[in-house]
TIBAZA-918543 format. One record per residue (C-alpha): residue number from 0; x, y, z. Coordinates in steps of 0.2 Angstrom, whole numbers, m for minus. Example, Ala and Ser with C-alpha at 12.3 -4.5 7.8 and 13.67 -1.06 7.14 Angstrom:
[0,[62,m22,39]]
[1,[68,m5,36]]
This chain:
[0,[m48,27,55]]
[1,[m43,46,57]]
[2,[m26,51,64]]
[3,[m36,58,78]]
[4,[m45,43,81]]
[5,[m27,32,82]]
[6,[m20,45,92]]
[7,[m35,42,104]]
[8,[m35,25,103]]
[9,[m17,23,105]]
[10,[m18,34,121]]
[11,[m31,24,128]]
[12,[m25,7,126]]
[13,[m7,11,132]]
[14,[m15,21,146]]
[15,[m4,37,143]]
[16,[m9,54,136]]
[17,[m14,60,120]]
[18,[0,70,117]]
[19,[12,58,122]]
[20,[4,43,111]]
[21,[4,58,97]]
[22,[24,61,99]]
[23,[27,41,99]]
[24,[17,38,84]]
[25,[27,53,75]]
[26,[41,47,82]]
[27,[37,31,72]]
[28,[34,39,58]]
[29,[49,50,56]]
[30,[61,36,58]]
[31,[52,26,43]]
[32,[55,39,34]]
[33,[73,43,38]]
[34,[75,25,35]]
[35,[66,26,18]]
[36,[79,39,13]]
[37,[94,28,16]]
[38,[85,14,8]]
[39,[85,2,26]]
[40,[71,m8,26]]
[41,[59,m8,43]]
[42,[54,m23,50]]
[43,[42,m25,65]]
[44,[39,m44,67]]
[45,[21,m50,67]]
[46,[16,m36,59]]
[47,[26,m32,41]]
[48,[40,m23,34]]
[49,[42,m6,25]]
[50,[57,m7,12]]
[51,[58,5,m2]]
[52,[58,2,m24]]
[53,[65,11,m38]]
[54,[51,14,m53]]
[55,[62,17,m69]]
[56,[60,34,m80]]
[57,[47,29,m96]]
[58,[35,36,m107]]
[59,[16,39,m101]]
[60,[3,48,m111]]
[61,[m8,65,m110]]
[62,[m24,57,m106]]
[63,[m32,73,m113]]
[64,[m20,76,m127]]
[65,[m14,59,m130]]
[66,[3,67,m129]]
[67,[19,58,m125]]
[68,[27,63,m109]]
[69,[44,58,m99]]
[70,[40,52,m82]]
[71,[56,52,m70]]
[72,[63,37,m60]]
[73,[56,39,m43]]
[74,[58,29,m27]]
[75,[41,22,m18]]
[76,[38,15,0]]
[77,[31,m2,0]]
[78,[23,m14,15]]
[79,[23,m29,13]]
[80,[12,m39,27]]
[81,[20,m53,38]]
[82,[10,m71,38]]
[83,[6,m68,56]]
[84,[m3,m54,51]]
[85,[m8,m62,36]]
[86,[m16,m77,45]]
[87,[m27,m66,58]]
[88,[m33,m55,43]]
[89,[m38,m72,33]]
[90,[m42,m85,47]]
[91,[m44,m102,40]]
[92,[m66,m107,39]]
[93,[m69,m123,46]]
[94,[m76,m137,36]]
């Protein structure tokens, strides 16, 4: 699914504009990531949690060159999925 095609979904369902579905969803998005920088974790129950990790600084090689190179610690954003939504992704088979 596109941006676009969220946007218009979101507008659709909610039954409000495009350009106000647009500014919620950016909205959304900016405070994840305002959250991210302060290393909070964001938590929307029945759905999942975004948190961030620390990767250490290593070595990684060239894959042209074979050369070793220093690759910094960085932060990354993870999700992990809730069991609600684990549950209607993976719903049991009957016997």
């Amino acid at each position: 699914m596109t941006k676009a095609e969220l946007i218009d979904s979101v507008a659709s369902k909610a039954g409000v504009s495009k350009a106000d579905a647009e500014r919620t969803i950016g909205a959304f998005f900016d405070q994840v990531v305002a959250s991210a920088k302060k290393e909070d974790k964001v938590a929307w129950p029945g759905f999942g949690s975004f948190s961030t990790g620390k990767r250490a600084a290593r070595i990684g090689r060239n894959p042209q060159t074979g050369a070793e190179v220093k690759i910094k610690a960085s932060k990354t954003m993870k999700f992990t999925a809730s069991s609600t939504l684990k549950t209607a992704l993976n719903p049991a088979k009957k016997k």
